[in-house]
C-alpha positions, -999 to +999 in steps of 0.1 A: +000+000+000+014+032-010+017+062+019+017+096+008+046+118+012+057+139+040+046+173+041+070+205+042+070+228+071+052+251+048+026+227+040+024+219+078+022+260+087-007+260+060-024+229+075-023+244+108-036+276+095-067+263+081-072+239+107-071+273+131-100+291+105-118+262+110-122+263+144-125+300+150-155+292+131-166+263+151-165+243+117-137+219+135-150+188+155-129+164+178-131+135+157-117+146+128-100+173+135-075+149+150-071+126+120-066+162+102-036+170+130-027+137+125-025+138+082-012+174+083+017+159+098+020+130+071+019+107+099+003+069+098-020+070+131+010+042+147+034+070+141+011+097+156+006+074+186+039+069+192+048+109+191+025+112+216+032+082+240-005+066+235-013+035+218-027+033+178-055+020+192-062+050+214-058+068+179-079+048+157-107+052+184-108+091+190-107+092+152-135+073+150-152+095+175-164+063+203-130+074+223-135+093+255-103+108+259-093+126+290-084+163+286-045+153+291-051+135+262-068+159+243-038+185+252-009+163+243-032+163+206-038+201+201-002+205+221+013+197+185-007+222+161-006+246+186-042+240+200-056+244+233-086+228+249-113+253+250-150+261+246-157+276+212-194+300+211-214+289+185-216+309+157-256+302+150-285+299+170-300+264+171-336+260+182 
């Protein structure tokens, strides 16, 4: 199976920039924005685990959104775009 290439530091900075829009916007949910962190980086989800010191498993399952990963967790994710856990107002009013 062919893996795609590494991206360059500029393609990182751009990922992480529009990664950042998106969640000003509140148009950036846990599930994938993780596997987005985790692409922008060119990473296979064992490599992404291992940067972070958690298991591919514990990857596969936040990607997949039936994780419930503590906010340490969540940090040591959003750590490496330059993310921080927060609460993000919603932009429209839902009924």
């Amino acid at each position: 199976m062919a893996r795609w290439k590494k991206p360059t530091k500029e393609e990182i900075l751009e990922n992480r920039r529009t990664l950042a829009e998106r969640a000003r916007t509140g148009d950036l949910r846990l599930p994938e924005a993780v596997a987005e962190i985790r692409r922008g980086f060119g990473m296979t989800q064992e490599e992404f685990a291992k940067t972070l010191s958690l298991t591919r498993r514990q990857i596969a399952e936040v990607e997949a959104g039936t994780a419930n990963p503590t906010l340490e967790t969540l940090e040591k994710i959003g750590r490496l775009f330059g993310f921080m856990v927060g609460f993000v107002p919603r932009t429209t009013k839902k009924n």
